[in-house]
C-alpha positions in Angstrom: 48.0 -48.0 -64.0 47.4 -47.0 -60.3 44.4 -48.7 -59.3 41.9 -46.7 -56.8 41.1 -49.1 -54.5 45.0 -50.0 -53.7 45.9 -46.5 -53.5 45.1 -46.3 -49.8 45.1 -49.7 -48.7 48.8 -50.6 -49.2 50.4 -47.2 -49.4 49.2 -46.4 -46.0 49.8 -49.8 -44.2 52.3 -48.1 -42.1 50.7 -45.0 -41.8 47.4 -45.7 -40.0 45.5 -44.1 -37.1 47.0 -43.6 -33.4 44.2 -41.7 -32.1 44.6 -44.3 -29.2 47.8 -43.2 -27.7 49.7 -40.4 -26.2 51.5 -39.1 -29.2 50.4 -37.6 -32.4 51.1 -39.1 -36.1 52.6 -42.7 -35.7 54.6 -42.2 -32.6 54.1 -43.4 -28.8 55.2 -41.6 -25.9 54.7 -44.1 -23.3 58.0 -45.3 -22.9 58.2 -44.2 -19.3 55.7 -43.8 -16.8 57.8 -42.0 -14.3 58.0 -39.5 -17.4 54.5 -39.9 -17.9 53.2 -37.9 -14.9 54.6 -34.9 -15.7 53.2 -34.9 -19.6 56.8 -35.7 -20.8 58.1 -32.6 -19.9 61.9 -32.8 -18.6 62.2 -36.1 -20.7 66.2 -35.1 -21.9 66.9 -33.4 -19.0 66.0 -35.4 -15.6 67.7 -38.8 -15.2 65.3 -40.4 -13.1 65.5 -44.3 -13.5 67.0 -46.2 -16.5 64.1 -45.3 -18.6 66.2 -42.7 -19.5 67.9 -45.3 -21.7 65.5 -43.6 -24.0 64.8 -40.5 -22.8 68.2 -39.2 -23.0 71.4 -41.8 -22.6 73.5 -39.3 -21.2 71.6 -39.3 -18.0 72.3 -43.0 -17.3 75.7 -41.3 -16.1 73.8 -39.9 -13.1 72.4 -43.4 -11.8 74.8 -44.4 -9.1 73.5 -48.5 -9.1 72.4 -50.9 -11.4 69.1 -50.6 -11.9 66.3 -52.4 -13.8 62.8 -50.4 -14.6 60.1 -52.1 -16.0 56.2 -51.6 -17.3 53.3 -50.6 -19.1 50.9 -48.0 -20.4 47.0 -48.8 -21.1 45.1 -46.3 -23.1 41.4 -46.7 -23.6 40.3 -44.3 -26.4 36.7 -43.1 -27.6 36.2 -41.4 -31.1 33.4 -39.3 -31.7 32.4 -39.7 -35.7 29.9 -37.0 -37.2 28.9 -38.1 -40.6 25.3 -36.4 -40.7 27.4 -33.2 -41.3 27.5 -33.3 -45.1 30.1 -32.3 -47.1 30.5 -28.9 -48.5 30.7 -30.1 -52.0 28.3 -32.2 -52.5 25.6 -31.3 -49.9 25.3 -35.1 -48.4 26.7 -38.7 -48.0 26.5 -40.9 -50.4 27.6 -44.1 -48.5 25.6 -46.0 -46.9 26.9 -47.7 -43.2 27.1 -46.5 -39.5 29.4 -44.9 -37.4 29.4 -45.9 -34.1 32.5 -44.4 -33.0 35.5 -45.9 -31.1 37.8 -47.6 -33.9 40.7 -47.8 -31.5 40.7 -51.1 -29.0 42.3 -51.1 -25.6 46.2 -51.1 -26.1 48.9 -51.7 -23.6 52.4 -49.8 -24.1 55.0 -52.5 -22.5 58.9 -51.1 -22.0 62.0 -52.7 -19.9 65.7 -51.0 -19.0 68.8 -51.9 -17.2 71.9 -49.7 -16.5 74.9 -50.6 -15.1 77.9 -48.5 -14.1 81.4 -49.7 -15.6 83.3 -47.0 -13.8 83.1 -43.5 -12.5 82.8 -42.4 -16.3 81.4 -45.4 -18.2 77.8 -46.6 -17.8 76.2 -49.1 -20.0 72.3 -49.7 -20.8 70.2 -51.3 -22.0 66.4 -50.7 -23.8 63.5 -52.8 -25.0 60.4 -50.2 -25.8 57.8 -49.7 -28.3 58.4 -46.0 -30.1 55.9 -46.2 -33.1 52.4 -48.3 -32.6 49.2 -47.8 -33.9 45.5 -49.6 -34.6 42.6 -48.8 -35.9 39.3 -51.3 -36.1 35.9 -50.2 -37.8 32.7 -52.1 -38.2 32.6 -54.0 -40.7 29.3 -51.4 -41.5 31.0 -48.7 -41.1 30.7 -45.7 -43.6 34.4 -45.4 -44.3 35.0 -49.0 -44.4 35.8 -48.7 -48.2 38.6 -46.7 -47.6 39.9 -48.2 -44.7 38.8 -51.2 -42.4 41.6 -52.5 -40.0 45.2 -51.8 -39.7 47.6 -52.2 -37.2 51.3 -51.5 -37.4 53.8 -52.2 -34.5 58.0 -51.1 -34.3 59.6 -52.8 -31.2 63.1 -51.0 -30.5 66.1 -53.1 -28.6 68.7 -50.0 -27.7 72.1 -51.2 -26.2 73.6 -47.8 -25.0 76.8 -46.1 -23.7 77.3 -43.3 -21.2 80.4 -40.9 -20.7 81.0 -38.1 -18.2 83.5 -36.0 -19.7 83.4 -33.9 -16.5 81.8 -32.9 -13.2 78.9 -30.8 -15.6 79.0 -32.7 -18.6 77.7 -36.1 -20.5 76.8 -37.5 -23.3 75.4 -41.1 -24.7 74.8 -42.7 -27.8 72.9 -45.9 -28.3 72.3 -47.9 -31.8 69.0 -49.1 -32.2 67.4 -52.4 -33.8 63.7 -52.3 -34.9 61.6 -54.6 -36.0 58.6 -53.4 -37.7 55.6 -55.3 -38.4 52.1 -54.1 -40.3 48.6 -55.6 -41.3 46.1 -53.8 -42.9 42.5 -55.1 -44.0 40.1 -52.9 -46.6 36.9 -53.9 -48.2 37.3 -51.3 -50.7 33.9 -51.9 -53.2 31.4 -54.4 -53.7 32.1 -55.2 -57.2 29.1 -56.0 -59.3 27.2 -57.0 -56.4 30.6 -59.6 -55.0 32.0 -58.3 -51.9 36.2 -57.7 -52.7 38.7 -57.9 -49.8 42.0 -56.9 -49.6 44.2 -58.3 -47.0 48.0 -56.9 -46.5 50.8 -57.9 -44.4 54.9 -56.9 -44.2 57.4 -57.0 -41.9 61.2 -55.7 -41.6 64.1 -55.1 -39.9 65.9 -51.6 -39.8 68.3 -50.0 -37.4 69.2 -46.1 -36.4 70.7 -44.7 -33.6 69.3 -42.4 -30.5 72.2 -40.2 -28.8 72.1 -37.3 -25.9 73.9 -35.0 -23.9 73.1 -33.7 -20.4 74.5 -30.6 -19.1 74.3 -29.3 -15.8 74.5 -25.6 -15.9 73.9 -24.8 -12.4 73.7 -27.1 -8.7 69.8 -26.8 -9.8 69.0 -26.2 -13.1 69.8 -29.1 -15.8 69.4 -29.3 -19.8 69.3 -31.9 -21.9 69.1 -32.4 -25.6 68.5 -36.4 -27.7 68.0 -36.9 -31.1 66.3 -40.1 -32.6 67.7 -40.6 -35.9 65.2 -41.7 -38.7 65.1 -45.8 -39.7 64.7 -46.5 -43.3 62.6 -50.0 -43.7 62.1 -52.0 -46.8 58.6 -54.5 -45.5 58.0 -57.3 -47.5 54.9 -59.0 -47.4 51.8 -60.4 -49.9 48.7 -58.7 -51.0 45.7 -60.8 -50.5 43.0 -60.4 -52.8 39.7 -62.1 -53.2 36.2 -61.4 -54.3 36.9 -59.6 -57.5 35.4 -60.5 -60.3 38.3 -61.4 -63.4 36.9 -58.6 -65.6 40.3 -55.8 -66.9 40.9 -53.8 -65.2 40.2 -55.9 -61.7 43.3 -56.8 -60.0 44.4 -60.7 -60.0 42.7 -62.7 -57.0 44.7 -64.4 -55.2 48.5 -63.7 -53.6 51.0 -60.8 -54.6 54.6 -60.2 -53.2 54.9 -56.6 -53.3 57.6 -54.4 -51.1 57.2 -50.7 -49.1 59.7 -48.3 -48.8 59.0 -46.4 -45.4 61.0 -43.9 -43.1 60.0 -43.0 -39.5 60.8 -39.8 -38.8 63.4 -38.8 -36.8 62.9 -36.0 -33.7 65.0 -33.5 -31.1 63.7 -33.3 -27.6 65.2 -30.5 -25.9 64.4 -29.8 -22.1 65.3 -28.1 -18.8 64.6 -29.2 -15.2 65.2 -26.3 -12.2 65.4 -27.9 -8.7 63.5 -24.8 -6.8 63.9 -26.1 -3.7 63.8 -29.5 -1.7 60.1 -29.6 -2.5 59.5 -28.3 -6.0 61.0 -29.2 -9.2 59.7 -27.6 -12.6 60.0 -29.1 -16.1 59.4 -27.7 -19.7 60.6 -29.7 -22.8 59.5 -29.0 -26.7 60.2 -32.3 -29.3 60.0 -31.7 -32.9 59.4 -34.2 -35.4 59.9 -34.5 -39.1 57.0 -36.2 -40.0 57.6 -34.8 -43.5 59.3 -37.9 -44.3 55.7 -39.3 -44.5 55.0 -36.9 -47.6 54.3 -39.7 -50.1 55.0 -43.6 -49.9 55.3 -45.8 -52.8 55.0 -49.5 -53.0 55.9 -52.0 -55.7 54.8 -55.5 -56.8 58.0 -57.6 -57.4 56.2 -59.1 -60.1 54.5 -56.4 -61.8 50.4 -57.4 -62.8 49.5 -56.2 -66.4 49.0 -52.5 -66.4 49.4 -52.6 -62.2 53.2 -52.4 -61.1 52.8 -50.0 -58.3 50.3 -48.0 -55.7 51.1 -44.8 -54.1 49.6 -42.1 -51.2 50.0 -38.5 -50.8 50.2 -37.9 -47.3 51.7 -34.0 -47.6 52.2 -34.7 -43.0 53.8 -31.6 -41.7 56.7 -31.0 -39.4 55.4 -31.0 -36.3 56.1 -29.1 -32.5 54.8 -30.9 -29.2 55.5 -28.7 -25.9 55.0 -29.7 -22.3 55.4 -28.2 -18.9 55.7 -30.5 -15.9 55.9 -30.1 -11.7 57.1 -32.5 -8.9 56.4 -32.1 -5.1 58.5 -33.9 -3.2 55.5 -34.4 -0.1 58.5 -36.6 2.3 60.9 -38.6 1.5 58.7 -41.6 0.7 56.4 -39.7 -1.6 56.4 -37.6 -4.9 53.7 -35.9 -6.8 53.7 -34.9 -10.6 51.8 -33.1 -12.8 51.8 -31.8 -16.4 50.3 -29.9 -19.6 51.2 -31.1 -22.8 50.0 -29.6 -26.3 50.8 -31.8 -29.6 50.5 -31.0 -33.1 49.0 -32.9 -35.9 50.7 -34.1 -38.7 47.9 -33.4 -40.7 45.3 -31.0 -41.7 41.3 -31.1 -43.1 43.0 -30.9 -46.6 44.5 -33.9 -45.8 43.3 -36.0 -43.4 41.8 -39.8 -44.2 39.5 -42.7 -42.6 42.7 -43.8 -41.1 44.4 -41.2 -39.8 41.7 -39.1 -38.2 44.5 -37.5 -35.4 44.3 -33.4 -34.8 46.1 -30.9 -32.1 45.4 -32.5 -29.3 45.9 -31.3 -25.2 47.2 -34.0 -22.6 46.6 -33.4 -18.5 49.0 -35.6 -16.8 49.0 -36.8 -13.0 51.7 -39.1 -11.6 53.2 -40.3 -8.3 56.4 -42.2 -7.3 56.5 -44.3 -4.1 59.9 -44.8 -2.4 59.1 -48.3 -1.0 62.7 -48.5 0.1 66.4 -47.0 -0.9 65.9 -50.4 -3.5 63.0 -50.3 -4.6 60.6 -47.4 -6.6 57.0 -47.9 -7.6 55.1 -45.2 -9.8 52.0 -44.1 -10.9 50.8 -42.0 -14.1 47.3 -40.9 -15.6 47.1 -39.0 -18.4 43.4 -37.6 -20.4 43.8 -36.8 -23.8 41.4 -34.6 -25.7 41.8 -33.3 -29.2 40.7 -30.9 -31.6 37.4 -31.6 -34.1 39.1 -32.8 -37.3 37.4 -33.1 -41.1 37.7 -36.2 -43.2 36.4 -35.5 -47.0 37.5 -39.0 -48.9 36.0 -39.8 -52.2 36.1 -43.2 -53.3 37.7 -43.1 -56.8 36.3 -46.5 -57.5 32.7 -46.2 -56.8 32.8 -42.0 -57.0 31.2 -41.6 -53.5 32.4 -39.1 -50.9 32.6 -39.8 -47.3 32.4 -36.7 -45.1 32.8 -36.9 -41.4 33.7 -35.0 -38.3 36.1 -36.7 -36.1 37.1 -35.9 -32.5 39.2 -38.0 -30.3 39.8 -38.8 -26.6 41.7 -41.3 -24.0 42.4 -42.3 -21.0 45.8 -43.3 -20.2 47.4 -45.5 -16.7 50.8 -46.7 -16.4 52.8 -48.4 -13.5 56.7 -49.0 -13.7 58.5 -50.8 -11.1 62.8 -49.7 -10.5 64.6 -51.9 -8.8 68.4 -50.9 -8.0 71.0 -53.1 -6.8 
């Protein structure tokens, strides 16, 4: 027996909203902020610090030094939630709250690299970076709070990496990663018989992929790149924490469950070029696709199965999903660069589809970004980024209570970033 008030709250512990940052579904972009000024586009094929650790490992054979970059990204979102617009179907809501808009708090995006060279063909690197993130914090009187209250789900990546130019034109690199994956997730998913019922879930795991690149130069001024990062299968274990039901079949047990979740982040292909015009202008245009049909459905289990209750599951149906960005640097002296860029981002999901906790749609990113040449050791930059995205439709019915919740979401943020490079 799948119980309706589990079906979201634990299948989707790891799948929750990231209306807050600057990539759609579960993934963050903000592993560079040097990157981040021209919208990501150019990311595989311009070597510009040792963020490309990530970015594309092949380029740390175009870093001449050591080098350490470090930072962070803060985003401070706002979500817009219409829930006066009632639902085809039924003609009105039937739940009872507010909806006061802004379920994403302020977040900050941190990331560290160092590159080394071995010898003229060798390089070595090293990554510490946040690729998946997301949180997502209602009032506690908020219309959708029975299908979703609070979650929070956070992957840090540690990416020791390897560089080899095979010639003059040619490199490649290949990095294994490590990722530790951690997810909480509150619902208060009915008021049973009058008693308030909680349901409080936490997991954690370790699982480990790889990210690998090559960077080709195919003339003195025009460069592409490709990287692929590979898809990590995690296994969270954690407890179910139930109270406030009343113990009345079918009510689940109050009290602690072990349960597992089998999850897969998706893996993606960024592909780019970067054309050196001149000594002043340089153009970028990138396209990353990810597979976010790995998210299609996700099943967890109870190790020790309840009477009639031995597993929950979610129907996500995400799509595939293209993101395409073009990018432009001006190099104003030699001190000085200026950076710009356009991005547009697919959802993973549809009005068909779409739930209280992942209210993300197509969304369009402006980008602005400088880089300050302090000295020949020493690089400071700059990014802001503005997100805006699409209106997006949220029809939910609560199969425990039969309610619907109908709502109109639209999403926005501000993004800032600093890094600091430091070669040696």
């Amino acid at each position: 027996m799948k119980h309706a008030w589990f079906k979201t709250t634990l299948a989707v512990a790891v799948a929750s909203a990231s209306c807050q940052l600057m990539a759609n579904g579960l993934a963050i972009n903000e592993q560079s902020v040097s990157g981040m000024g021209t919208g990501f586009a150019g990311r595989s094929s311009s070597a510009q610090d040792a963020s490309t650790v990530f970015g594309n490992p092949a380029g740390m054979s175009r870093l001449d030094r050591a080098e350490i970059s470090g930072g962070f990204a803060a985003i401070k979102a706002s979500t817009d939630i219409d829930a006066a617009s009632p639902n085809p179907a039924t003609g009105t809501n039937l739940v009872q709250g507010t909806n006061k808009g802004d379920i994403a708090p302020e977040a900050a995006v941190p990331f560290a690299y160092y590159v080394r060279p071995l010898n003229d063909k060798w390089h070595f690197g090293l990554g510490l970076y946040v690729p998946f993130g997301v949180i997502s914090d209602y009032e506690s009187t908020s219309q959708g709070r029975d299908l979703g209250l609070y979650s929070k789900v956070q992957v840090m990546t540690l990416q020791p990496t390897l560089s080899y130019r095979i010639n003059d034109r040619v490199a490649v690199g290949f990095g294994p990663t490590i990722n530790k994956i951690d997810g909480k997730l509150t619902s208060n998913p009915i008021a049973v018989l009058g008693s308030p019922a909680e349901v409080n879930i936490k997991g954690d795991d370790i699982g480990y992929g790889f990210n690998a690149g090559i960077l080709v130069d195919i003339t003195d001024r025009l460069a592409w790149g490709f990287t692929y990062h590979s898809k990590v299968e995690y296994e969270l274990e954690g407890r179910i924490r139930n109270t406030g039901f009343p113990p009345v079949a079918p009510m689940p047990a109050n009290g602690s469950h072990k349960a597992t979740l089998d999850f897969t982040s998706p893996e993606s292909a960024d592909t780019s070029v970067t054309y050196k015009a001149n000594d002043k202008w340089t153009l970028y245009a990138g396209a990353t696709w990810t597979r976010w049909s790995q998210l299609d459905s996700i099943v967890a289990e109870l190790k020790q199965p309840l009477p009639g209750f031995s597993e929950v599951s979610e129907d996500l149906n995400w799509d595939d999903t293209w993101s395409y960005a073009i990018g432009v640097a001006y190099q104003l002296n030699p001190s000085w660069v200026l950076r710009s860029g356009f991005t547009l981002d697919e959802s993973p999901t549809s009005n068909a589809d779409r739930t209280v906790r992942i209210p993300v749609s197509n969304r369009k990113i402006v980008s602005l970004g400088a880089g300050w040449n302090i000295d020949q050791d020493w690089t400071l930059d700059f990014a802001y980024a503005y997100l805006r995205e699409s209106k997006g439709r949220v029809n939910q019915t609560n199969h425990a209570t039969g309610t619907q919740y109908a709502a109109e979401y639209r999403n926005s943020a501000h993004g800032a970033g600093v890094q600091v490079t430091h070669r040696f």
